[in-house]
ZATORKOL-147990 format. One line per field, with one value per residue (C-alpha): residue in one letter; chain; y, x, z. Coordinates in pm, whole numbers, always signed. Each point is the difference from the previous one (the first is absolute). Example, Ala and Ser with C-alpha at 12.3 -4.5 7.8 and 13.67 -1.06 7.14 Angstrom:
<nodes>
resn: (A, S)
chain: (A, A)
north: (-450, +344)
east: (+1230, +137)
up: (+780, -66)
</nodes>
This chain:
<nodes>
resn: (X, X, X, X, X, X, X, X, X, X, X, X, X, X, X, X, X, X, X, X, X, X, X, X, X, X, X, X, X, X, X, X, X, X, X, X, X, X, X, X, X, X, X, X, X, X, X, X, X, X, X, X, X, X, X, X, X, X, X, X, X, X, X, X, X, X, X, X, X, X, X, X, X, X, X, X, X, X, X, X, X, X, X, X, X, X, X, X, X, X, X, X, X, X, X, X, X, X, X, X, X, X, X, X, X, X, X, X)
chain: (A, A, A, A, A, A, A, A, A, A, A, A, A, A, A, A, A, A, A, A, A, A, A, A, A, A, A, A, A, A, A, A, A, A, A, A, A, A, A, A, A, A, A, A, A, A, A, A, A, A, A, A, A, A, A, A, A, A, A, A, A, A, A, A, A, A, A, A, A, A, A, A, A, A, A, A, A, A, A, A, A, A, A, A, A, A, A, A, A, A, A, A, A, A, A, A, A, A, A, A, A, A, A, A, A, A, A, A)
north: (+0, +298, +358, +172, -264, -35, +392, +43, -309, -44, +105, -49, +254, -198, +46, -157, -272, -96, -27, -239, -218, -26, -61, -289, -141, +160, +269, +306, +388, -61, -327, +162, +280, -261, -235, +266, +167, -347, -59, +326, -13, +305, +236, -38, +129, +58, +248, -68, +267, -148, -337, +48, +189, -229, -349, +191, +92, -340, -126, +232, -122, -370, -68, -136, -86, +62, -357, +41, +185, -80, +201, +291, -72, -20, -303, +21, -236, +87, -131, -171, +321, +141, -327, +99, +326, -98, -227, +250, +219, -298, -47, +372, +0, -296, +105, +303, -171, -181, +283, +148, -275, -14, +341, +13, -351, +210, +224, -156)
east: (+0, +150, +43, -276, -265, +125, -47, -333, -135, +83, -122, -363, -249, -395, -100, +339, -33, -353, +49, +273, -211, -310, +220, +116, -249, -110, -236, -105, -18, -322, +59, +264, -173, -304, +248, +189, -321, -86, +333, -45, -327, -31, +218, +187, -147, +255, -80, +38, +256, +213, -78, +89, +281, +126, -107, +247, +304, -1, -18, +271, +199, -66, -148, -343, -30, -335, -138, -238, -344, -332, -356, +224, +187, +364, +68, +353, +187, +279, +334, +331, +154, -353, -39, +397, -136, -333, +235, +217, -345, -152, +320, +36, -378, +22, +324, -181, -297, +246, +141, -289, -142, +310, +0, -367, +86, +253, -204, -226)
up: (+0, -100, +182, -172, +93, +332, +87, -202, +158, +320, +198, -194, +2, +67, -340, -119, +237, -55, -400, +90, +206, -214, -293, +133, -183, -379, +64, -168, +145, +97, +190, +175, +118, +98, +201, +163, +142, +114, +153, +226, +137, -289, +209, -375, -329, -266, -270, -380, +11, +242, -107, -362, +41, +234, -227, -278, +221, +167, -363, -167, +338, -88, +420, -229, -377, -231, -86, -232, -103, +126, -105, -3, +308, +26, +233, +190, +213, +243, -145, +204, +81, +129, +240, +149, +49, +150, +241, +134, +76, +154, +203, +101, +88, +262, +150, +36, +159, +223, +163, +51, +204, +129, +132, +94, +265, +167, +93, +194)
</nodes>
């Protein structure tokens, strides 16, 4: 992973992060912004602008690849690079989880 990805990426913003994880399976903008509001309890709703613009910097950045065309839908999957990324978020998420326990045991 080179130096560029690495500073963009991580850490991930939500909208970054939730693209990753829907797209671990083919899905379309829609989908994604479906699944991610279902994820969160809809405390996330990602606009087409974000979205979008998002979908085609992850793309030119090759974290998720365009599949194929469905009634007019562009159908994207995440690619090898995007699952390393998605790791190390996953990774920095739970050790930050950890120490947060962590922290909130010792004070009690």
């Amino acid at each position: 992973m080179d130096s560029h990805i690495r500073k963009v990426y991580v850490p991930m913003t939500e909208t970054g992060f939730y693209i990753l994880l829907c797209l671990r399976e083919e899905s379309h903008g829609y989908g994604i912004v479906k699944k991610t509001e279902e994820l969160t309890n809809g405390e996330i709703v990602l606009s087409p602008g974000t979205l979008y613009g998002s979908l085609s910097k992850m793309e030119k950045d090759d974290l998720i690849r365009f599949v194929r065309e469905e009634e007019n839908r562009k159908i994207y999957h995440i690619t090898e690079l995007g699952s390393q990324v998605l790791e190390l978020e996953m990774k920095r998420i739970k050790r930050l989880y950890e120490s947060m326990m962590e922290a909130k045991d010792e004070r009690y």
